[in-house]
C-alpha positions in Angstrom: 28.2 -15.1 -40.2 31.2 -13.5 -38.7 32.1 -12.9 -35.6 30.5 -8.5 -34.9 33.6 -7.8 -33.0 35.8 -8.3 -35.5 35.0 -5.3 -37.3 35.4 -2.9 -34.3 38.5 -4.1 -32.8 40.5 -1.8 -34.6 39.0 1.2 -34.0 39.5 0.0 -30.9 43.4 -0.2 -30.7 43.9 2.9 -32.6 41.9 4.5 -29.7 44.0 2.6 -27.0 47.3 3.5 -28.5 46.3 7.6 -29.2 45.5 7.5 -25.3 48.4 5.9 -24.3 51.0 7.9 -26.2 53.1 9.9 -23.8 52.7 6.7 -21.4 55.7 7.8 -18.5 56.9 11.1 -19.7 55.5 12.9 -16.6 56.5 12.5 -13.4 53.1 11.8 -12.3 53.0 8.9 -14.6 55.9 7.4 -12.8 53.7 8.2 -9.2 50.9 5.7 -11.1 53.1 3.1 -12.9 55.2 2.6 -9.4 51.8 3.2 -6.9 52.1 -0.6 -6.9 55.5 -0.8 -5.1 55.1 1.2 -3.0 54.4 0.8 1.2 51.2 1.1 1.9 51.3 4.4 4.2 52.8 5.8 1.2 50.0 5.1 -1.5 47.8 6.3 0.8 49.6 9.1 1.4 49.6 10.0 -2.4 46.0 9.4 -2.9 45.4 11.9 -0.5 48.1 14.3 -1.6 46.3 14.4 -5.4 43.0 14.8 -3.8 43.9 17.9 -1.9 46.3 19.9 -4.2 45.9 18.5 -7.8 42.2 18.1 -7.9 41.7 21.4 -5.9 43.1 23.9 -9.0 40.9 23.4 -12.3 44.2 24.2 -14.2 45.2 20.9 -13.0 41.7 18.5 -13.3 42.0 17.8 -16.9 45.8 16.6 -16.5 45.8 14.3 -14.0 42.8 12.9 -15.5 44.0 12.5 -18.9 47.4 11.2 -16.9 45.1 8.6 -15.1 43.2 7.4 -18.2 46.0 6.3 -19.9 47.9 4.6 -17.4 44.6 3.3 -16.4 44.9 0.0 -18.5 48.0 -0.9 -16.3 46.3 0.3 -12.8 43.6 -2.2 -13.5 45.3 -4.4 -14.7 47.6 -4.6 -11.2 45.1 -3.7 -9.0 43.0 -7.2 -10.4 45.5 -9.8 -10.7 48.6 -8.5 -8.4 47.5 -6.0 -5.8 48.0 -7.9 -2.2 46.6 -4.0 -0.7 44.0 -3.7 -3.1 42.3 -0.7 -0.1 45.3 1.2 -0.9 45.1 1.7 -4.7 45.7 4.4 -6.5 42.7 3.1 -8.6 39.9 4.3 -6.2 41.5 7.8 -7.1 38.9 7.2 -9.7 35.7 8.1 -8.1 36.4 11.6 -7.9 37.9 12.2 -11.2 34.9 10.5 -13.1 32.2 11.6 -11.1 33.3 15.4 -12.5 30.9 15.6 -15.4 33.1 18.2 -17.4 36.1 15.6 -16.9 34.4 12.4 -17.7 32.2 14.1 -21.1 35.8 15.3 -21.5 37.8 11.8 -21.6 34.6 9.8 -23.1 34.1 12.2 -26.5 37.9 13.7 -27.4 39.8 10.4 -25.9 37.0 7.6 -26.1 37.8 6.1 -22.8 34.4 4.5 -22.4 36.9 2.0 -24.9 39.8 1.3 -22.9 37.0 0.5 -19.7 35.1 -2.3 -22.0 38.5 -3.3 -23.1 39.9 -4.0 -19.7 36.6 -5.7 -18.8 37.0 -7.9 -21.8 40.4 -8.9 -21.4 40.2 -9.9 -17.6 37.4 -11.8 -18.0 38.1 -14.0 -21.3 41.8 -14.3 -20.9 41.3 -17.6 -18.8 39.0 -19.1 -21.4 41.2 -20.7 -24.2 40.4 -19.1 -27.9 38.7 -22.1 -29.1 35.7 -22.0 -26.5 35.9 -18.1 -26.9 35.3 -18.2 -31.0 32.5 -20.9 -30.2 30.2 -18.4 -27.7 31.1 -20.3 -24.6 32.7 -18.7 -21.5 34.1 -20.7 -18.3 33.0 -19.1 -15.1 35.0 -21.0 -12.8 38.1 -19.4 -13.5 40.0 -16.9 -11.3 38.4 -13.7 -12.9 35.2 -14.9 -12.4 35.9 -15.5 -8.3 37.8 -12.1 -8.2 35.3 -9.4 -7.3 37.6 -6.6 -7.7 36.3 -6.0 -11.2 33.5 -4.6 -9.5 35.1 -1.3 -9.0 35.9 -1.2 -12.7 32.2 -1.8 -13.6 31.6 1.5 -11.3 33.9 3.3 -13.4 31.8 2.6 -16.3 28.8 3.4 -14.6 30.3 6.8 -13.1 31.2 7.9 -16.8 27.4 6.4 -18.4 25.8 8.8 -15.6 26.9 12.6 -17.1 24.5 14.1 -19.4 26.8 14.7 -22.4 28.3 10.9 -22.4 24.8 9.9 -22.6 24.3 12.0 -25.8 27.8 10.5 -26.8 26.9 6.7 -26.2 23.4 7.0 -27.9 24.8 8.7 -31.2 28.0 6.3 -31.7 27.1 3.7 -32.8 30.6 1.7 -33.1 30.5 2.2 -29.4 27.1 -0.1 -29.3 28.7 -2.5 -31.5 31.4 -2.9 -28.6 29.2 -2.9 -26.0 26.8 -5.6 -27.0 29.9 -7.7 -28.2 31.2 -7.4 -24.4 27.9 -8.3 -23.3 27.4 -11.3 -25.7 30.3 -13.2 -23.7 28.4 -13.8 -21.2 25.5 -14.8 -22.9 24.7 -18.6 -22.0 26.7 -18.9 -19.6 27.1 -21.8 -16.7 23.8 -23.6 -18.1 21.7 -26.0 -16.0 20.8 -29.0 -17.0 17.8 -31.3 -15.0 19.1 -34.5 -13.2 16.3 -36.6 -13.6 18.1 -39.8 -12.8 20.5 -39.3 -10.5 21.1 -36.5 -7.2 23.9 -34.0 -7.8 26.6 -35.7 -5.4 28.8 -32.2 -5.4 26.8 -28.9 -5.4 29.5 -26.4 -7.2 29.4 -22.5 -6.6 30.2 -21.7 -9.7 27.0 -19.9 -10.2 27.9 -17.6 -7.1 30.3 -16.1 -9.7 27.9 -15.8 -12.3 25.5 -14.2 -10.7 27.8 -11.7 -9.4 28.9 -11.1 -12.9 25.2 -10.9 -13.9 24.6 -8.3 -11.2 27.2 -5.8 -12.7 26.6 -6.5 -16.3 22.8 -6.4 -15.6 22.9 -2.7 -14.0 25.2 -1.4 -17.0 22.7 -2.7 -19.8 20.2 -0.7 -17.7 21.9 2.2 -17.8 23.2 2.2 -21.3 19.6 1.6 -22.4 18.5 4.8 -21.4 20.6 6.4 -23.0 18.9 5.3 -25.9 15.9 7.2 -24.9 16.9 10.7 -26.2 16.7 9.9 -30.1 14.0 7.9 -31.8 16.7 7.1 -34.7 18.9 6.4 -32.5 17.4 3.7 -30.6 15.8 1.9 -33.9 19.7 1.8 -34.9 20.2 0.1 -31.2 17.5 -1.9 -31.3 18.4 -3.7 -35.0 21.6 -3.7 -34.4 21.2 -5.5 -30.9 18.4 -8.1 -32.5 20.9 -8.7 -35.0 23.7 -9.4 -32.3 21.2 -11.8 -30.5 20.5 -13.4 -33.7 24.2 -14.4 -34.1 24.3 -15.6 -30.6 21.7 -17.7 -31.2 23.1 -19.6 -34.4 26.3 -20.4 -32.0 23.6 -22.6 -29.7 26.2 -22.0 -27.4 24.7 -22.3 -23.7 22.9 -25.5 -25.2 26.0 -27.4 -26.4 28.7 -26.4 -24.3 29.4 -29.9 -23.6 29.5 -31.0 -26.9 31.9 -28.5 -28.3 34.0 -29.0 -25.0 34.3 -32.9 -25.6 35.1 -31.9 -29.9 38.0 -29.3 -28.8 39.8 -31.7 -26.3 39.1 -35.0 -28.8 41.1 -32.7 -31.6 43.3 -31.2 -29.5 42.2 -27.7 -29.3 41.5 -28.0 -25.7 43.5 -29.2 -22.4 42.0 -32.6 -21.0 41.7 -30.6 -17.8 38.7 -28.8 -18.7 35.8 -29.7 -16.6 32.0 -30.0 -18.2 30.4 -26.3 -17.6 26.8 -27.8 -17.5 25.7 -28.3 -13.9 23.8 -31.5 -14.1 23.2 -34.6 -12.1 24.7 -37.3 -14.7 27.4 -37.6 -17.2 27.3 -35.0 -19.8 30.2 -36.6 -21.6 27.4 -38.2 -23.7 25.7 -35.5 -24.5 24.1 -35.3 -27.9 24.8 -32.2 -30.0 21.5 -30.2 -30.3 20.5 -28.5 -33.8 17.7 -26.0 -34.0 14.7 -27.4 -34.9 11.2 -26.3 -35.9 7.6 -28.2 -35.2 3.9 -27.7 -36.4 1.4 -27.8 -33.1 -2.1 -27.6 -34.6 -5.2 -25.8 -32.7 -8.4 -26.9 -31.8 -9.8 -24.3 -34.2 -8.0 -26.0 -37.1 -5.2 -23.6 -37.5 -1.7 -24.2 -37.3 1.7 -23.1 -36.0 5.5 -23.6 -36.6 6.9 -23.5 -33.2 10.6 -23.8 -32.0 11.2 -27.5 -30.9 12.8 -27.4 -27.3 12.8 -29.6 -24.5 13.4 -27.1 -21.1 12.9 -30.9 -18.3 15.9 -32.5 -20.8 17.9 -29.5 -22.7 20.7 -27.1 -20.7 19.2 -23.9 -19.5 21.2 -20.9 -18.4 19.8 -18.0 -16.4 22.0 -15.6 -18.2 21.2 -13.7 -20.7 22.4 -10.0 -21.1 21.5 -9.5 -24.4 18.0 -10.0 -23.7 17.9 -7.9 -21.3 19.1 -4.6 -23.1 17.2 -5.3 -26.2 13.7 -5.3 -23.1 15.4 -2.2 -21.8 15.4 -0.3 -25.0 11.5 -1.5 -25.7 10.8 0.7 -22.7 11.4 4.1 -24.7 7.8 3.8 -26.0 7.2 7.4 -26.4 9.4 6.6 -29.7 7.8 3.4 -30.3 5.1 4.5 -32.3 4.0 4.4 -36.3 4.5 7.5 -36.4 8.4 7.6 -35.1 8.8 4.6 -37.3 7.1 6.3 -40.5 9.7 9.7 -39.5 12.3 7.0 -40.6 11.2 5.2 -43.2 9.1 2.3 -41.9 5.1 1.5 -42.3 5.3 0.5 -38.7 7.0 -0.4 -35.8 6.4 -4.4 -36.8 7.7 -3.3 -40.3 10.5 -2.0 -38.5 11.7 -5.2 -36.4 10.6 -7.9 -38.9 13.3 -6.0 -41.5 16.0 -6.7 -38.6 18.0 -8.8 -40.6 17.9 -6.6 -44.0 21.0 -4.3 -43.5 20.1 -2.6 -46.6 17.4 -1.0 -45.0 20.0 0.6 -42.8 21.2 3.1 -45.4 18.0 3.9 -45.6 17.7 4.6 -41.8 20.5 6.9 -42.0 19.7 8.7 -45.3 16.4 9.0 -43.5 17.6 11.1 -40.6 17.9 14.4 -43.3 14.9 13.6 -44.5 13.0 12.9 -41.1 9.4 14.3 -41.1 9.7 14.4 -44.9 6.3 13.2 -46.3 8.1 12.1 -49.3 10.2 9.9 -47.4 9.5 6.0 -49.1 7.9 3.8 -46.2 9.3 0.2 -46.3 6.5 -2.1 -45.2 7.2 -5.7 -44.8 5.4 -8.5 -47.1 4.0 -11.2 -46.2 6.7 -13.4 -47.4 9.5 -11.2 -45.1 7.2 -11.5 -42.3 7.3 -15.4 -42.4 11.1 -15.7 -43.1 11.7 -13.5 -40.3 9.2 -14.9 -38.2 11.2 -18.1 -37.3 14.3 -16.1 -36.5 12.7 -13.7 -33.9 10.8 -16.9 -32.7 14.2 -19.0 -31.8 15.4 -15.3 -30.0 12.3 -14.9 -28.1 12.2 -18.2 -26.3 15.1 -17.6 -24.5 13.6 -15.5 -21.9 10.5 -17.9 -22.1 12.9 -21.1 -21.1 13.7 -18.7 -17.9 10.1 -18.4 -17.3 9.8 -22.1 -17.7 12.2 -23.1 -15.7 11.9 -21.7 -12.7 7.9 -22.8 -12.6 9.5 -26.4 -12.9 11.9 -25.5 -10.3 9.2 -24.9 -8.0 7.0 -27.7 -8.8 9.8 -30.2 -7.6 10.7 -31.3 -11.2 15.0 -30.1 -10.4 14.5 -31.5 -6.8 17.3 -34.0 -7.4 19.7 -30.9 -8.8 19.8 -30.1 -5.0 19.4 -26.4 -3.2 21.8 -24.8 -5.6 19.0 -24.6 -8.6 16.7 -23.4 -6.5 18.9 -20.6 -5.1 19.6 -19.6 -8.6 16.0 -18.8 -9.6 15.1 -17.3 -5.8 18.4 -15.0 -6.7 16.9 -14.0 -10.1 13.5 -13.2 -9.1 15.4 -11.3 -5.6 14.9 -7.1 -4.9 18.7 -6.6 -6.2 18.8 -8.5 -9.9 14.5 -8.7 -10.5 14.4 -5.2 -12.0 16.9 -5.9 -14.7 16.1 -9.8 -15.3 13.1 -11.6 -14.5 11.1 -8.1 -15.6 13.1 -7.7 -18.6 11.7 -11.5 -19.5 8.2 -10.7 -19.1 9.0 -7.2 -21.3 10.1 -8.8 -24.1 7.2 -11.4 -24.0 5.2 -8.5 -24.2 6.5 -6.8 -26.7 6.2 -9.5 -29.1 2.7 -10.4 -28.6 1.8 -6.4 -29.3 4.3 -6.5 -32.6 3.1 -10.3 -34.0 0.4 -10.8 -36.8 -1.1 -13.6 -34.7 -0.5 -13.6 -30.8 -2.1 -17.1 -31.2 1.1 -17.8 -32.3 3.0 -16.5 -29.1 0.3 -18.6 -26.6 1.5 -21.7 -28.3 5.2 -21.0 -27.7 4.3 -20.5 -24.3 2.5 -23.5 -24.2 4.9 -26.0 -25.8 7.5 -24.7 -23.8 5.4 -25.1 -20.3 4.8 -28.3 -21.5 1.0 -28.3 -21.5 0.2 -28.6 -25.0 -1.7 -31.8 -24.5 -3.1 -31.4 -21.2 -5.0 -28.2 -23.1 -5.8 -30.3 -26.1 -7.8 -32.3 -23.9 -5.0 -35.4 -23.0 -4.4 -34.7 -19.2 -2.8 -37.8 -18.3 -0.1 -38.1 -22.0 2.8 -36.0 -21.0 6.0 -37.7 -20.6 7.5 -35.5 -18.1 5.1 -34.0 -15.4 3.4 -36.4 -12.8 -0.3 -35.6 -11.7 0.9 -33.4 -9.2 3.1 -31.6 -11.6 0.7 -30.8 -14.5 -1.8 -29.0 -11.7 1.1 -26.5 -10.5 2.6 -26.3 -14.3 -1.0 -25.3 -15.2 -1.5 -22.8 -12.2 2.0 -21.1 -13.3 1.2 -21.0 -16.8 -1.7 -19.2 -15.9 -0.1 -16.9 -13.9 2.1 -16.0 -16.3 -0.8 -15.0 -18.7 -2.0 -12.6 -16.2 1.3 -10.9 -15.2 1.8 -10.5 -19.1 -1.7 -8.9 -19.3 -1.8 -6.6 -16.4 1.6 -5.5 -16.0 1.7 -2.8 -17.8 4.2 -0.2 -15.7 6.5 -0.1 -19.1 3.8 0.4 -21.8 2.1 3.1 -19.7 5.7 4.7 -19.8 5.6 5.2 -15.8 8.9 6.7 -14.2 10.8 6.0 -11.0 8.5 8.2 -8.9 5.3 5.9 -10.2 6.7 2.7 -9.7 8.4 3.6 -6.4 3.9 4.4 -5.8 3.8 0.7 -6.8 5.8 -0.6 -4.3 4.7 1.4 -1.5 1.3 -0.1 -2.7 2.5 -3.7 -2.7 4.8 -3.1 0.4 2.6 -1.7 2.9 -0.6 -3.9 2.7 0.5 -5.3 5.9 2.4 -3.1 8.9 5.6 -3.1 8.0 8.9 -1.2 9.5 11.0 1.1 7.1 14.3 -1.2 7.4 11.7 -4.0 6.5 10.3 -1.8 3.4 13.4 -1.0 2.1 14.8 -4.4 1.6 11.6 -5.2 -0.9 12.5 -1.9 -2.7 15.2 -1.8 -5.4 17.6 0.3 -4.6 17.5 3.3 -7.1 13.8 4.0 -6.0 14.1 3.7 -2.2 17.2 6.2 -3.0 14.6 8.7 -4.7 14.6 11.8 -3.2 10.8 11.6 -3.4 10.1 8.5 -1.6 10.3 9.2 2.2 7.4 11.9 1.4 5.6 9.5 -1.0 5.2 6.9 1.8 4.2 9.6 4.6 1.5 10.5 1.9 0.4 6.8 1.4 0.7 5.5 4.9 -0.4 5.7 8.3 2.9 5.6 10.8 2.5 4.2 14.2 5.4 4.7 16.6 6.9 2.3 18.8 4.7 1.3 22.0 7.9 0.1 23.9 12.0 0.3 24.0 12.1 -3.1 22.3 9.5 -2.2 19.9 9.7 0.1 16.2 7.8 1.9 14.3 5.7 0.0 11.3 4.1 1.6 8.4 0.3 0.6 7.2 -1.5 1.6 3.4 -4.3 3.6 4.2 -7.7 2.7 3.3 -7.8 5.1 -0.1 -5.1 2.9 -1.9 -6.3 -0.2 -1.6 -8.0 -0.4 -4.8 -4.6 0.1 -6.3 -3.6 -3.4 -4.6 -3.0 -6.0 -7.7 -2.8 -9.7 -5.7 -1.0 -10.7 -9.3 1.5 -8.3 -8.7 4.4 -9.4 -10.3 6.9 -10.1 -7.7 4.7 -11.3 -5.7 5.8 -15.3 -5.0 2.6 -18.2 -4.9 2.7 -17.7 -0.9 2.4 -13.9 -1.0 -0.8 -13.7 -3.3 -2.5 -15.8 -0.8 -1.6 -14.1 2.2 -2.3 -10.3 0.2 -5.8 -11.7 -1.0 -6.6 -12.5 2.3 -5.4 -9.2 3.7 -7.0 -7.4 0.9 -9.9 -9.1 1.6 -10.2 -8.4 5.4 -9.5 -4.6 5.0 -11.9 -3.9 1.9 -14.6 -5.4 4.4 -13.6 -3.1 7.1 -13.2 -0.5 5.2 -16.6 -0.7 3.8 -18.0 -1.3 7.2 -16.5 2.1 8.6 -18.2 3.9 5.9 
């Protein structure tokens, strides 16, 4: 398969060079190409000077931001790798030109700037990976754009322009625009895997994956937000959720994040690649050796005598990378249920929503998706509903895409068992960042989402459960051999086993996305889970993701739920406690709670359901 960029790069140029015709014929554009020469009292100066006369007079909005968009490829591009002042660019200019909806709907649909953003983005970030990694999936994250966090003002230009109404109803209708998107995203798919040190310790603890994690914040928060965009047409999401599947399919074939030492070591032994080039994989040993790894497929028979083909993967011996943005927007468009329905999918030409994803890979049902969207509601619109046979060709594909987010899963249960003790404090900070307030929403959830989602699509969730178990390791200790398994000691197996478990019941009972609940609800849910114990508001809003302690609603949702008490002294502050008529919404399996928490909440649950039945 080729490469999905390729066909969309030039649409993209052609858009870059129609925006950047005119380039320095206005005096203003001189202001901008120069801003960087100039003293720093004097680019302040300007800044201001545009804010207070230019922006002031709507005769003048549209012009100096159609004069700021197309000199905004060499802005970024200065205020990134050259700017010594980067406080003092002209670049921050940009909050108040695209947080104007009518400007930024303006730029996005007649000049397609939402382009030239992903196109800057994608150019600072790959330029220090040479072509040969790039064409082969893999992405080096110890480079200098990857330690530069100034592309996180460019990210909030994105996200400024994503946020207005009508370039929402742009981005979910264009759908050379999701092509783009999900290309950008797909670099950093895989990226700066782990592998398990089982011999040795890790003698130097790199922070390599400080920088990827940064990245992953960023990319994470755009795929949220581009995801809901998605929300306002059911054809318009099936479009972005085959499309997307099909992207991750190709992602997968390159088996990139699990042989980015092999096709490192084959580009430097033929010359493709500088000698310099350190192994990506963070491991305890020598990865010089490492085997190439092919996908694979195994039968796991049941007690019950049936049987399943299963993806053959090793998570204690294979490269594992936290990473995975794809993922994550394909979960985050599975949460516009209210279009996720037979009924949506029959509007369009499908039996059923199943019928619908097991055809991913059949692009000729595509023309039928569009020629459908005259015809939607027709009830002489043909329904497509896959066979049998399509069901089990596809069935291994969507298999080797789902266990991606259940390696995650995986891993980080080993992690805390002990089993990547010898990786040192790095692995463990990587999956205590993933699961933390600021990344959980649009990771770790998004994991357990698209676990779910497959188990209500699948013919046979059997066949799910024993993915899960193979890839926890556990097959034989639940086929009655405790004491076989090669990897886990005694000790091991009994934690593996609790996690495992664990994992069944979050995947059961968390069910915030199917019931479609919205910020206000789940804000409810933290307040619930928050507030158990006294707690102070600075306290409660560190456990709270951001955009739902920001809700307007929340400060009266938790006077409603919970009893203040004031401060007793001057070195003393005010805590908040869950009154007694919530506590039967307390779940001790919530999901973010960690092993320690669901023992202490039990036994606070506990003690206030007795006193509370005492007092009445």
């Amino acid at each position: 398969a080729g490469d999905p960029d390729l066909a969309h790069d030039v649409v993209t140029a052609q858009t870059i060079e129609h925006v950047l015709r005119g380039c320095g014929q206005q005096r203003l554009d001189w202001f901008l190409i120069f801003d960087l020469q100039l003293w720093k009292e004097v680019r302040s100066g300007l800044r201001e000077l545009y804010m207070a006369t230019l922006m002031l007079d709507s005769r003048y909005k549209m012009k100096i931001a159609l004069t700021f968009a197309r000199n905004y490829p060499r802005l970024s591009r200065a205020f990134l790798t050259q700017d010594r002042a980067p406080e003092h660019s002209v670049l921050l200019f940009s909050v108040q030109l695209f947080t104007a909806p009518t400007l930024s709907a303006s730029l996005v649909e007649h000049h397609l700037f939402l382009y030239i953003i992903l196109n800057v983005l994608k150019r600072f970030f790959v330029q220090p990976t040479p072509e040969f990694l790039r064409q082969c999936g893999v992405i080096l994250c110890d480079t200098e754009s990857f330690r530069n966090r100034r592309y996180f003002h460019v990210f909030h230009d994105m996200r400024y322009l994503a946020g207005t109404p009508q370039v929402r109803n742009w981005v979910s209708t264009n759908h050379h625009f999701l092509a783009s998107y999900v290309g950008f995203i797909g670099l950093f798919q895989g990226m700066n895997p782990n592998c398990r040190a089982a011999l040795q310790h890790v003698e130097f603890e790199a922070d390599t994956w400080v920088n990827a994690f940064n990245v992953t914040l960023q990319v994470a928060k755009s795929c949220r937000q581009f995801a809901e965009c998605y929300g306002i047409s059911a054809r318009d999401l099936f479009f972005a959720m085959r499309d997307t599947m099909r992207r991750l399919h190709y992602a997968a074939r390159l088996m990139a994040e699990e042989n980015s030492s092999p096709i490192i070591r084959s580009g430097q032994m033929h010359g493709y690649l500088p000698q310099t080039i350190t192994n990506p994989v963070n491991s305890g040993g020598d990865m010089t050796d490492a085997p190439q790894l092919v996908f694979e497929m195994h039968v796991l028979p049941t007690l019950w005598g049936s049987q399943y083909e299963i993806v053959k993967y090793d998570v204690a011996s294979c490269p594992i990378s936290f990473h995975h943005p794809l993922h994550w927007f394909m979960a985050e468009l599975f949460q516009h249920v209210q279009h996720l329905t037979d009924k949506r999918a029959r509007d369009f030409g499908f039996a059923s929503v199943r019928d619908m994803v097991f055809s991913t890979f059949d692009t000729r049902l595509d023309r039928a998706l569009e020629a459908s969207a005259a015809a939607e509601g027709s009830s002489a619109l043909p329904l497509y509903a896959a066979s049998a046979a399509d069901i089990a060709a596809a069935q291994p594909e969507l298999l080797r895409i789902l266990d991606y987010p259940v390696r995650v899963c995986v891993v980080m249960a080993q992690i805390r068992a002990g089993l990547w003790v010898r990786n040192g404090y790095v692995i463990r900070l990587q999956s205590h960042h993933y699961r933390e307030v600021s990344l959980r929403e649009n990771t770790y959830d998004q994991d357990v989402v698209m676990i779910q989602f497959f188990l209500s699509i699948w013919p046979d969730t059997d066949h799910i459960l024993m993915t899960l178990v193979d890839r926890f390791g556990l097959y034989d200790w639940f086929s009655g051999r405790p004491h076989a398994s090669r990897i886990y000691e005694p000790f091991h197996i009994q934690y593996m086993v609790e996690e495992f478990l664990n994992l069944l019941i979050v995947i059961v009972s968390e069910r915030h996305v199917a019931t479609g609940k919205n910020a206000l609800d789940l804000a409810r849910r933290e307040i619930v889970h928050g507030c158990l114990s006294p707690i102070s508001y600075s306290e409660l809003s560190k456990k709270v993701p951001e955009r739902l302690a920001e809700n307007t609603e929340f400060d009266n949702l938790l006077q409603k739920m919970a009893d203040y008490r004031g401060p007793t002294g001057i070195m003393d502050f005010g805590q908040y406690e869950l009154k007694d008529e919530f506590l039967d919404e307390v779940d001790p399996y919530f999901i973010h709670y960690a092993r320690n928490q669901r023992e202490e909440v039990e036994e606070v649950l506990r003690e206030r359901l007795a006193k509370r039945k005492r007092k009445n």
